[in-house]
Every structure is written in C-alpha cells, then in structure tokens.
N, C-alpha and C positions, 0 to 999 in steps of 0.2 A: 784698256781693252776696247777695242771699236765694235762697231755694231752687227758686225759679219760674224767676228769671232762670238759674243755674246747672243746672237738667237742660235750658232751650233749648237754653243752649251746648254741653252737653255733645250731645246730637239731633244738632245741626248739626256736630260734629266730627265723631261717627259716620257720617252720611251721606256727610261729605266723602269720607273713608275709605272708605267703602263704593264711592263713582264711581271712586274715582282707581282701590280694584284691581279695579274692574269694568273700566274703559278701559284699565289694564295687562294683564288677562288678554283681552280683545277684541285688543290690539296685536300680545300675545305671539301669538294664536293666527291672526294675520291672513300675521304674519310667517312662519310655518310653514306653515299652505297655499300661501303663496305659491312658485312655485320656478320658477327662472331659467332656462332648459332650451339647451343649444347645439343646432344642427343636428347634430352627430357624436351628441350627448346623445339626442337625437329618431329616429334611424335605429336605433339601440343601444335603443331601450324600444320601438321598433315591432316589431323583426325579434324579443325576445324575448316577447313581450307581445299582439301584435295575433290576433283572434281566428281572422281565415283563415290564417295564416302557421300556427299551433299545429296547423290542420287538416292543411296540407301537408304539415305535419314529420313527423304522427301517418302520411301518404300512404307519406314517403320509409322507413319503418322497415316498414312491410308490406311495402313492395318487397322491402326488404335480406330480412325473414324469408320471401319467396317462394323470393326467389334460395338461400338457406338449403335450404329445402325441396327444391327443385331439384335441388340435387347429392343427393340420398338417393338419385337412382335408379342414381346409382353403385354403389351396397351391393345386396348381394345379398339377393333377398327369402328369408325361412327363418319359416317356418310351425310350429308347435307343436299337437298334436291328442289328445285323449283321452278316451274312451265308455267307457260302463260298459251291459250292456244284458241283459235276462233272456232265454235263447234257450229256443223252448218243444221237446217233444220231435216228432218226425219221424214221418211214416208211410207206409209203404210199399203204392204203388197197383199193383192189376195194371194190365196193356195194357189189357184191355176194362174196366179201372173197376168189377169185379166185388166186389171188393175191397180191403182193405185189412190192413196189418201194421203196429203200434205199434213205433217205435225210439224206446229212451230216452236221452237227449242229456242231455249237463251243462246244467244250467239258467243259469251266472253267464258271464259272456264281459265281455273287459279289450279295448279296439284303443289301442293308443299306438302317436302316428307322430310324425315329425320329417324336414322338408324344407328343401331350400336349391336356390335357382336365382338362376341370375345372366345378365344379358344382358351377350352378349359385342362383338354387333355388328349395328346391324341401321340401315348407311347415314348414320352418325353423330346418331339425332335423339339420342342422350343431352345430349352436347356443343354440339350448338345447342339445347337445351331449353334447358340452365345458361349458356347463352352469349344466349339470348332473356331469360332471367330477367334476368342482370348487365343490359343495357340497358334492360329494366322499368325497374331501379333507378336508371340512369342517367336516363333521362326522368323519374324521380319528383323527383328529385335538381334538375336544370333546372328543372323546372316549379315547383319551391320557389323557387330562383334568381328565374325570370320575377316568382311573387308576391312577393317581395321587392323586387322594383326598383317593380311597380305600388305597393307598400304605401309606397315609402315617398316616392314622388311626391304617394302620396295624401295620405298625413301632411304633408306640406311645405308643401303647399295648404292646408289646414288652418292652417298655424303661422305662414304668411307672409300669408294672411286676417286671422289674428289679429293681427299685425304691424299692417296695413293698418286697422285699425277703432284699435287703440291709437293710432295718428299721427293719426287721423281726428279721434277724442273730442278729441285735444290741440290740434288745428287748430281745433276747434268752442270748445273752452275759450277758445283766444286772443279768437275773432272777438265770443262773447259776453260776455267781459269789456270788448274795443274798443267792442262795442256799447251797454254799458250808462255808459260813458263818455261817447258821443256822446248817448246819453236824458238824461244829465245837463243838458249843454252845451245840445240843444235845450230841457229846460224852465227852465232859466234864461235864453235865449233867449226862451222863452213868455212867461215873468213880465215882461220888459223889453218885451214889446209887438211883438219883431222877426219874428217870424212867426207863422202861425197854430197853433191846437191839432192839426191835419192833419198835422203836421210830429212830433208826440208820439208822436201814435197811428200814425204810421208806423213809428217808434221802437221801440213796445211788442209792435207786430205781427209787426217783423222777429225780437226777442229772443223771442219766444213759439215761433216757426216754429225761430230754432235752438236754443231747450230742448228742443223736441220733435225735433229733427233729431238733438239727440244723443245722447236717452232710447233712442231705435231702436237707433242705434248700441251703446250700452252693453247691451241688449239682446239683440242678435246676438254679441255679443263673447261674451257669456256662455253661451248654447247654442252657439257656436261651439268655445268652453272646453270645456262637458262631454263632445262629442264626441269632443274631442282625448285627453283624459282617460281616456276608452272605449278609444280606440286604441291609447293610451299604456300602458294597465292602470295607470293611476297612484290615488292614493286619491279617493274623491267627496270632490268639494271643492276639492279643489287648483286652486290658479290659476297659471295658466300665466304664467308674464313670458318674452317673445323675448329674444333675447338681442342689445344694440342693438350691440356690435362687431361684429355681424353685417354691418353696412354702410358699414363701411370695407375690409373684404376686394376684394381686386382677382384676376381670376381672368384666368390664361393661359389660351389656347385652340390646339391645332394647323390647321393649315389645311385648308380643307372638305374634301380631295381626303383627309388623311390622317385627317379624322374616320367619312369612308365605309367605310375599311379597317378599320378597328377597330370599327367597329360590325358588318362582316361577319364579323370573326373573335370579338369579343363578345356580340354582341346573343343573350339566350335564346333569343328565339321562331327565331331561323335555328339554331342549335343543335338546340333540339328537333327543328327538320325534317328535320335533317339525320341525328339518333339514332332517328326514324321512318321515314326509310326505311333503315336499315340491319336495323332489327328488322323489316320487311317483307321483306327481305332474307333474314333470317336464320328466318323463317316458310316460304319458301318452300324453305329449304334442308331443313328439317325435313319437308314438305309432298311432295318429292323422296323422302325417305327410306322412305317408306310403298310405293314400287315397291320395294325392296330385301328379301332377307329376315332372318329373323333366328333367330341361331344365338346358342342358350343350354347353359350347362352346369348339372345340376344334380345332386345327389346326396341319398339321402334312408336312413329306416330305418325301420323298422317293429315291433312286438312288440303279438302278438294271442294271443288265447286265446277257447275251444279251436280244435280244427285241426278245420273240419269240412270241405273237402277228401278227407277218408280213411275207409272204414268199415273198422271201426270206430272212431267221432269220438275223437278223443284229449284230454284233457281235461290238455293243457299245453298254456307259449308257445311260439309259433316266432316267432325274432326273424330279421327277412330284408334285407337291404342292398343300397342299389343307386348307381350314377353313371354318367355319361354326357353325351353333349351331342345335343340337339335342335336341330333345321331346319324353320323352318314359314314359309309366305307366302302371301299375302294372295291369290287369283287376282284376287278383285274389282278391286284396284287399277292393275289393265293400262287398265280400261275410266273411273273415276273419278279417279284420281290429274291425269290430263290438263287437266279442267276445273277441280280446283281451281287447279293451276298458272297456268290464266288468270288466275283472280281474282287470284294475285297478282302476277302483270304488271301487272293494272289498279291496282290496290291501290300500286303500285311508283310507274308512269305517274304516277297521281294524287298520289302526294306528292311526287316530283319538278318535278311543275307547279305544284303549291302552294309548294313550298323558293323557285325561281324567280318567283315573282308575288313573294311575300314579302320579298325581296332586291329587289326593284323598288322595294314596297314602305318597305322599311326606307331606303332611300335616298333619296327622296322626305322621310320622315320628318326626316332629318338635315339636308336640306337647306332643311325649311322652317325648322326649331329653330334651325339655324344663324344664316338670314335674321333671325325672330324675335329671336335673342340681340342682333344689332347695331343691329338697329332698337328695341331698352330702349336701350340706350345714347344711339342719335338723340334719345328721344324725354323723357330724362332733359337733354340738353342742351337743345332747345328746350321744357322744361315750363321749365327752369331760368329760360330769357328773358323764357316768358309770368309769371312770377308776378313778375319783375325791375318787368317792366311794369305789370304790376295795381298792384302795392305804388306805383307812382310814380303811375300814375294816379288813384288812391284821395288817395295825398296832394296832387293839384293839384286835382283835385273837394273832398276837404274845406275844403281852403282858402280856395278861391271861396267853398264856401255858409256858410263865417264870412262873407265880407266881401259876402254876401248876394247876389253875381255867379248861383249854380246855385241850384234844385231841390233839394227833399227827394227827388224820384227817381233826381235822377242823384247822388248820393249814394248812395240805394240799389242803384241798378246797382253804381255804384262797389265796394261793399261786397260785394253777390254775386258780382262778378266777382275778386275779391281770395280772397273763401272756396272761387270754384272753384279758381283756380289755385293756392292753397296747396295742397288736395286733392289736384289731380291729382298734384302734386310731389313731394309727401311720401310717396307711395306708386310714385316711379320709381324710386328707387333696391333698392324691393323686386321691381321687376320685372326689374329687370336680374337679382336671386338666383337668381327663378324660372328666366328665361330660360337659364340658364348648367343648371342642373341637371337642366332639360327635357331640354337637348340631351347633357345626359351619361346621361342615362337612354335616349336612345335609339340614342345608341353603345354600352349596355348595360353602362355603366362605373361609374350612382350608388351 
C-alpha cells in the first residue's frame, strides 16, 4: 500500500471517529434534556418553581411579619431623650420697660429624660388589631392556596396539550407512511396503464398537505414545551416527555350531591369569603372601640441642669420622678364613629352577598365539571366506534380502487376520514385526565 492510499485510509477512519462521537455525544445530550415528568412530578415543580406562586408566598410572609408587628402594641412604649444646650444670661425688666438688670446664669444646661407608657384598655382595639392582622394572614395564606390550584390546572393544560400534539405527530407519522405506500401502489399502477397520472398527483398532494400538517404540529409542540419549562423553572432546553401510564389510570369519583359538599367546605375562593367577612367583622369591632376611652399607665424620670425655676439659678441636677395612670377620650367620636359603623354594615352586607352568589356559583361550577367528566367518558366510547369504522371503511374503499370498482377521491375521503378519527381518538383518553382534575379543582381538592 503506498503512502497516498494509506493517509486516505487513515482521513477516512478519523472522520469515522469523529461522526460516531459527534452522534454519541448529540444522543448523550438529547437523552438529558429529555425528562419524563408525572402529573404528581408536574404539581411538585409548579407550586415550587412558577413565577406567581413565588410572588404569593413572598404576599403570605408580609402578612405573618404584619401580624408580627401587630402584637408590639402590646409593649409598652418607653422613650429615651437627651439635650445639651447653651443658656444665655437673663435680665431683668422694670414694669414700664424703663429698664433693665443683667443676671448672670450658668451658660452649660444637660435635660435627660426617660418615659414609659402603656395602654391598658381602650375597648379592646389592641386584640382585634392582632386578631385583624392573624386573618390578614390567613387570607394571604388562602389566596396562595387559590393560586395554587389556578397554577396547577394551568400547568396540566399545558402538559396534557403537550400529550395531545405527541399522539397527534404519531398519528400523522402512521397516515404518512400508509400514504406513501399507497403513492407506491398508485405509480406502479400508472406505469401498468390502469389509471391515470391524476391519481399520483392526488398522491403527492395529500402526502405534502400531511408533511406540512405535521411540521405545525411539531412546531406548536415545541413553544408549547418552552412555556411549560417557564412554568416548571426547569433548565432551557429541556424536553418534556408525558408521562404515557398516565392513561391507564382509572379514577373514582363520589356522587354530585357529595362533590358539592366538599367543594363548599374546600373550595378557596368560599374560604376566602368567608375569612373576609369575618375581618370586616373584626374592623368594625375595632371601629366600635374608638367611642370607648382609653386608660393608660405611665411612669417616667427626668434629670436637668441648672434649676432655673429659683433665684438665684442653681447651677446643679434635679432629678424628678413620676407615675400614674391617664384617661383621655375622643369627644369627636359620639358624632363620627356612627358613620363609619355604616360602612361596615355595608362593607359586611356586601360580602356576605358576594360569599352567597359565590356558593351558587361554585356549585353550578361542579356540576358542569361533573357533567363534562362523564361526557369524556361518552365521547371516548363513541370516538372508540367512529375510528372502528373509518379503519373498516378505508379498507373496503382501498380495496375497490385496487380492483378499480372507486375513485381516487373516495380513497381520499377514505383516508381523511380515518386520519380524523384516529385524531379525535387518540386524544380521548386525555380528556377524560383533564375532565377528572377540572372537577377536582373545583371541589378545591387538585
């Protein structure tokens, strides 16, 4: 072998080389974005991960540090104070301003003081302050709850979308590979003389229309993917694979009568209405308290210098101490306290009408989800029958247009009606998932 022929071979083993670990590391890294995700997997990367859930959480800890803040007015306020200041010297006027005597005064003057008061009682608003706060944080707390259950309905839709275009691409695969079978069949058909070239280019027309049907599809899949991803906080890139035991799951359900009950003692948004009007409640309780007065105890101490009280000024401290309890009230509140009181009658009225709509509401809701759940079921049986039927019908229309009985259209009908009903089919069994976790989301239980 000469030296020409032996560095080709040797080129050509190095490029080998070079493909095989370029397509091994393309595999490796295809295999790693890839990740297989369950619904429980899905719920668990939303509720830690999605970006208004992280806002809500950041909601429920203000709350708890209001509530925090709140009991401080239980402590007693105590004040610390200290001047340093030049006092100039004094002079002495007559009556008629005729006038005047020079007194010479220490020039340096110290005031330290130190106070403490405390409210002892003034119609309880301390205790419905901190009792208004705890329910802040209870409604912060629910309202996380509520975006949780939206977040992760919203996710599911997403995942079972995704679901939906994966069975779709694979239902498009089948029909375009049957189709390029049947282009076969018709141009060896052509070449024999037994139909015309109409019959090809019907062929080529239909396989073009579902390359392109499925291009979309793969498409959508994949901004459908990055969104998920978004929501998921998972890394750019990552591809999502559903998870396909997902639909052999068979799911109990209690009876509509006992799904209403638990979506009245579940459901967030009646919660919330229900921890809104009690904090209206408990506003107005506070709002009451403003006619009451308020009796404080407080004690303090004082050390000043000099003492100018006295002639002549004395140029020491006098340190002085005091305690006691104070009584002070509002007069204005005989005349204003009244009107606000209205407001929160109204204010009361008004969420109380809203809890009740709501609850109308929410049970309407249940009982459409309900209906919905059993009609995926229905509609998973009779997709089941129509695509029975397409697949039979497809194969007694091909069979004819071999023995040259049909049409190249009714063939093609044949065909499109086989690729709807796989479609719609293939994607029943994911409605029934949605359907089931609709209605548990609005019994307030997903």
């Amino acid at each position: 072998m000469n030296t020409k022929s032996r560095a080709r071979k040797i080129g050509f083993y190095l490029t080998l080389c070079f493909f095989t670990f370029f397509c091994n590391q393309t595999y490796g890294q295809d295999r790693i974005n890839s990740r297989k995700i369950t619904i429980e997997k899905l719920f668990e990367l939303a509720i830690h991960n999605h970006p208004n859930l992280i806002v809500s959480a950041s909601a429920v800890s203000i709350a708890q540090q209001k509530t925090e803040v709140a009991k401080l007015r239980r402590l007693p306020e105590i004040s610390a104070s200290a001047s340093a200041f030049y006092l100039g010297d004094a002079a002495l006027i007559d009556k008629d301003l005729s006038g005047s005597e020079k007194v010479p005064l220490p020039h340096f003057g110290n005031n330290y003081a130190l106070e403490a008061k405390e409210l002892i009682w003034k119609g309880g608003v301390v205790k419905n302050s901190i009792k208004a706060s705890n329910l802040g944080e209870e409604l912060a707390e629910l309202d996380h709850k509520n975006e949780e259950q939206n977040i992760k309905i919203l996710v599911l839709g997403y995942y079972l979308d995704l679901f939906k275009l994966k069975n779709q691409e694979a239902v498009y695969n089948q029909n375009i590979e049957l189709a390029h079978k049947r282009l076969d069949l018709t141009e060896k058909l052509y070449k024999q003389g037994m139909i015309t070239k109409n019959d090809v280019i019907r062929n080529q027309l239909q396989i073009s229309e579902l390359e392109l049907a499925k291009e979309v599809i793969q498409n959508n899949r994949k901004i459908l993917n990055d969104e998920l991803i978004v929501a998921l906080g998972l890394q750019e890139g990552t591809v999502i694979e559903p998870d396909d035991k997902l639909l052999d799951s068979r799911f109990q359900l209690a009876d509509l009568a006992s799904l209403k009950q638990d979506a009245y003692v579940s459901s967030p948004g009646l919660q919330l209405a229900a921890k809104e009007t009690e904090l209206l409640q408990t506003e107005k309780a506070i709002t009451k308290s403003e006619r009451s007065p308020a009796l404080s105890v407080f004690a303090g101490n004082s050390l000043v210098k000099p003492i100018t009280n006295v002639m002549p000024v004395i140029d020491k401290y006098m340190n002085t101490w005091n305690t006691g309890i104070s009584l002070s009230y509002t007069i204005s509140s005989v005349y204003t306290t009244g009107k606000k009181l209205k407001l929160n009658d109204l204010q009361i009225e008004k969420n109380e009408k809203y809890a009740s709509a709501l609850k109308q509401k929410t049970s309407v809701a249940v009982n459409t989800a309900y209906i919905k759940y059993n009609e995926a079921y229905s509609q998973r049986k009779t997709l089941e029958y129509n695509k029975a039927l397409a697949d039979e019908n497809y194969r007694i229309i091909e069979k004819k247009y071999l023995n040259q009985l049909a049409l190249i259209v009714d063939i093609m009908d044949a065909s499109n009606s086989k690729l709807e009903a796989e479609l719609k089919y293939t994607n029943a069994e994911i409605n029934i998932v949605y359907a089931y976790y609709k209605l548990l989301k609005e019994t307030g239980k997903i």
